[in-house]
N, CA, C and O atoms as a GROMACS GRO file, in nm:
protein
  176
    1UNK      N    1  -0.871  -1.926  -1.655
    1UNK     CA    2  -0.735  -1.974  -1.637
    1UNK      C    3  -0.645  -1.861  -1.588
    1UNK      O    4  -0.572  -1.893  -1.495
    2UNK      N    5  -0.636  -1.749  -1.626
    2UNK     CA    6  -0.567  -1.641  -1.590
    2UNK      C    7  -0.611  -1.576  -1.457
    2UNK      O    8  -0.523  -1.525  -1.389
    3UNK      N    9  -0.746  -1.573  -1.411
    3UNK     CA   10  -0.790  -1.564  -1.272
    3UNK      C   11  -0.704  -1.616  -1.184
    3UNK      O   12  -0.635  -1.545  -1.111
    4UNK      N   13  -0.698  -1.804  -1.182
    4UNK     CA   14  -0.623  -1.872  -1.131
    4UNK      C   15  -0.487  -1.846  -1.110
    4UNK      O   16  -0.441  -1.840  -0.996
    5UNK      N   17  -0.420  -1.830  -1.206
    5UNK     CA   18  -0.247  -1.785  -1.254
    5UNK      C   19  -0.237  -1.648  -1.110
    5UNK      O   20  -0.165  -1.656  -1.010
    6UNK      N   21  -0.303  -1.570  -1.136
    6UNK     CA   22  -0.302  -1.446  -1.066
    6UNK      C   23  -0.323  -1.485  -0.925
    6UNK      O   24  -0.239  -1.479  -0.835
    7UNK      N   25  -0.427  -1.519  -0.917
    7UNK     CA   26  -0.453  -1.556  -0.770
    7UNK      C   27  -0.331  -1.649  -0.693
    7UNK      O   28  -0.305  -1.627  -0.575
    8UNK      N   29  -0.261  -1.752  -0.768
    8UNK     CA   30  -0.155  -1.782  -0.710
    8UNK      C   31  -0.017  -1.721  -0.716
    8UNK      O   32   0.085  -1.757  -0.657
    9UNK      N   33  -0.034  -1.634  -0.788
    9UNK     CA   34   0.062  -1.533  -0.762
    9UNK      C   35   0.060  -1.437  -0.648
    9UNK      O   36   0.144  -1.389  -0.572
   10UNK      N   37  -0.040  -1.430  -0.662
   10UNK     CA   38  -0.092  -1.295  -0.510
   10UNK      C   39  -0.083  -1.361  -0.389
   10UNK      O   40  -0.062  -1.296  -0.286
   11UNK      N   41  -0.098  -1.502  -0.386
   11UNK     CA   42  -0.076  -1.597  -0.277
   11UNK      C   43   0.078  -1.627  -0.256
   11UNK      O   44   0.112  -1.667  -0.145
   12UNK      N   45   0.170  -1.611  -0.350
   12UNK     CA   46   0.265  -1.629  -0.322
   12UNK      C   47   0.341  -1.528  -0.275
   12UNK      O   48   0.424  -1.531  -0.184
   13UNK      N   49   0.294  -1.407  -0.371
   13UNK     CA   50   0.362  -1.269  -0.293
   13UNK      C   51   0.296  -1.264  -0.128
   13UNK      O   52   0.388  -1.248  -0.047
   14UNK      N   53   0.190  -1.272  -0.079
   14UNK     CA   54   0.143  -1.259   0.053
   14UNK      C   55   0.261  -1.335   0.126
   14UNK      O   56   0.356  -1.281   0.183
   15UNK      N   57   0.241  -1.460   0.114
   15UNK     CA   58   0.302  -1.530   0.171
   15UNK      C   59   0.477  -1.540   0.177
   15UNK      O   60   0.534  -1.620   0.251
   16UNK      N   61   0.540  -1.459   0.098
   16UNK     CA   62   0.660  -1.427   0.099
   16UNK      C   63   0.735  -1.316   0.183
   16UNK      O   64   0.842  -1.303   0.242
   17UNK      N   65   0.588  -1.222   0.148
   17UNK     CA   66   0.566  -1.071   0.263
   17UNK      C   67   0.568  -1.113   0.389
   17UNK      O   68   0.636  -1.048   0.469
   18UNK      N   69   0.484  -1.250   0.441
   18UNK     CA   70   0.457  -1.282   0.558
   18UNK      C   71   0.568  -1.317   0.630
   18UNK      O   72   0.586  -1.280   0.746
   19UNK      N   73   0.683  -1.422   0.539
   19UNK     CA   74   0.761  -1.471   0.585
   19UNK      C   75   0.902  -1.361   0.606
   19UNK      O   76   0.994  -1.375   0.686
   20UNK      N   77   0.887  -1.280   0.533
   20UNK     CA   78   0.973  -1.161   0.555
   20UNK      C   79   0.978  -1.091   0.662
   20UNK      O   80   1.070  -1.049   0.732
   21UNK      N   81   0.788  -1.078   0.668
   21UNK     CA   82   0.753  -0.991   0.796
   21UNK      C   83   0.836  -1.042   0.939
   21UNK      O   84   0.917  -0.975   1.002
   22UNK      N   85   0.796  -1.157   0.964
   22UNK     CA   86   0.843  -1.240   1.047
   22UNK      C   87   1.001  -1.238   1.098
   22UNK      O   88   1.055  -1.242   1.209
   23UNK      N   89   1.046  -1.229   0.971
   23UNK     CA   90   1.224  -1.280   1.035
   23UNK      C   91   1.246  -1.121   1.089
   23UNK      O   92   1.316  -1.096   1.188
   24UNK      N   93   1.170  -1.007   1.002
   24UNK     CA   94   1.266  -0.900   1.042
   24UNK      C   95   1.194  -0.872   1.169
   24UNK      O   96   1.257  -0.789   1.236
   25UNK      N   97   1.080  -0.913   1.228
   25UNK     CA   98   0.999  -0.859   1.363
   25UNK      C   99   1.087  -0.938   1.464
   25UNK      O  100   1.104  -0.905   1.581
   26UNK      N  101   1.147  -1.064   1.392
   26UNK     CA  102   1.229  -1.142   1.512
   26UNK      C  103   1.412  -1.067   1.517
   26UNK      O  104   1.468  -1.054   1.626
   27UNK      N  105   1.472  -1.031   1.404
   27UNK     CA  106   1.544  -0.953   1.416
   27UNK      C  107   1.536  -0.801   1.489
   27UNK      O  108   1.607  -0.778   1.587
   28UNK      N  109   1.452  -0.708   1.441
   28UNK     CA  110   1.401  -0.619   1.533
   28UNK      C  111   1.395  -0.619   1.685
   28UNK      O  112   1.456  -0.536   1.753
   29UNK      N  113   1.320  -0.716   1.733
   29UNK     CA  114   1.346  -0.761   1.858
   29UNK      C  115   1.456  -0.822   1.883
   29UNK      O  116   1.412  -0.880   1.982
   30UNK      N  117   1.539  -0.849   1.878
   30UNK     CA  118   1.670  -0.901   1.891
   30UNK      C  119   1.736  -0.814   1.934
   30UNK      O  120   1.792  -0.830   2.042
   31UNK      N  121   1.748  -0.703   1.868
   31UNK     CA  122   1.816  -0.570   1.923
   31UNK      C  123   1.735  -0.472   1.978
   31UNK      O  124   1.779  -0.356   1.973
   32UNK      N  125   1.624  -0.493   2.030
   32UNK     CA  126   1.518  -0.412   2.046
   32UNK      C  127   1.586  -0.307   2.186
   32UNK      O  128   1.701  -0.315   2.228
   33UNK      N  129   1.485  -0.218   2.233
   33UNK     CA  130   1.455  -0.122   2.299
   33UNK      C  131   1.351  -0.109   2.396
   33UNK      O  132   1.258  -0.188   2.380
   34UNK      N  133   1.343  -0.040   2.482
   34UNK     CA  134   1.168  -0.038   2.545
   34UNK      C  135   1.082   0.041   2.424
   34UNK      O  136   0.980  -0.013   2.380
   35UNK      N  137   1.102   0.100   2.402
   35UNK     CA  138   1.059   0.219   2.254
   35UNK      C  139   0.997   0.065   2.134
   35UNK      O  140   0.877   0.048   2.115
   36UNK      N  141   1.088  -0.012   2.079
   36UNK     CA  142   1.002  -0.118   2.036
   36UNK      C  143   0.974  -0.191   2.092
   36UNK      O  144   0.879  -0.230   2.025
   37UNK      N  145   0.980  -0.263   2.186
   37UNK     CA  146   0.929  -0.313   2.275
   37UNK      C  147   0.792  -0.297   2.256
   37UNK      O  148   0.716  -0.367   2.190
   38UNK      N  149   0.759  -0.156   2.350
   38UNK     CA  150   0.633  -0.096   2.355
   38UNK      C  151   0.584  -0.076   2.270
   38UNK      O  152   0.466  -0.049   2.292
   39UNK      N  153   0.625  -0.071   2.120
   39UNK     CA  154   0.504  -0.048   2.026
   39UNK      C  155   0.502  -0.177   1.975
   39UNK      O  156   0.413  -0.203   1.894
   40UNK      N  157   0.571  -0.251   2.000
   40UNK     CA  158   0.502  -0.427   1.936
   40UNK      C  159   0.427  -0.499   2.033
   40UNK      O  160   0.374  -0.603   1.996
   41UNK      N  161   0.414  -0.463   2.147
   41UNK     CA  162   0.321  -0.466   2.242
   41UNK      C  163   0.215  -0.451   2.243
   41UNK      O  164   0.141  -0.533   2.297
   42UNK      N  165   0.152  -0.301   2.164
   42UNK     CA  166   0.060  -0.231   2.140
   42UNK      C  167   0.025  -0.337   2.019
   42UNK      O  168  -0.029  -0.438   2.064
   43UNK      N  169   0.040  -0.338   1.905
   43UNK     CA  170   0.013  -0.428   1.796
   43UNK      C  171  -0.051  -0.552   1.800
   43UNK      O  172  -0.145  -0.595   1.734
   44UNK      N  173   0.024  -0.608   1.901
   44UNK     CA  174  -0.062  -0.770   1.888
   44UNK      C  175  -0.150  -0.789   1.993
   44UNK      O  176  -0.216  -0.893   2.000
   0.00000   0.00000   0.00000
């Protein structure tokens, strides 16, 4: 039972990280640069 508990916890933190990740990579680019530009380029 506590396996479980945990594991959806760790699923929820991921998935909160993810959605974080996201807004600020779309903010980032928003005001971006060639400098980020070019390294989010490189990344994906």
């Amino acid at each position: 039972m506590v396996n479980i508990k945990k594991k959806r916890k760790t699923e929820k933190v991921a998935n909160d990280f993810n959605g974080y990740r996201a807004k600020m990579n779309e903010r980032i680019l928003a005001y971006s640069n060639k400098v980020t530009k070019g390294i989010y380029s490189l990344g994906t």
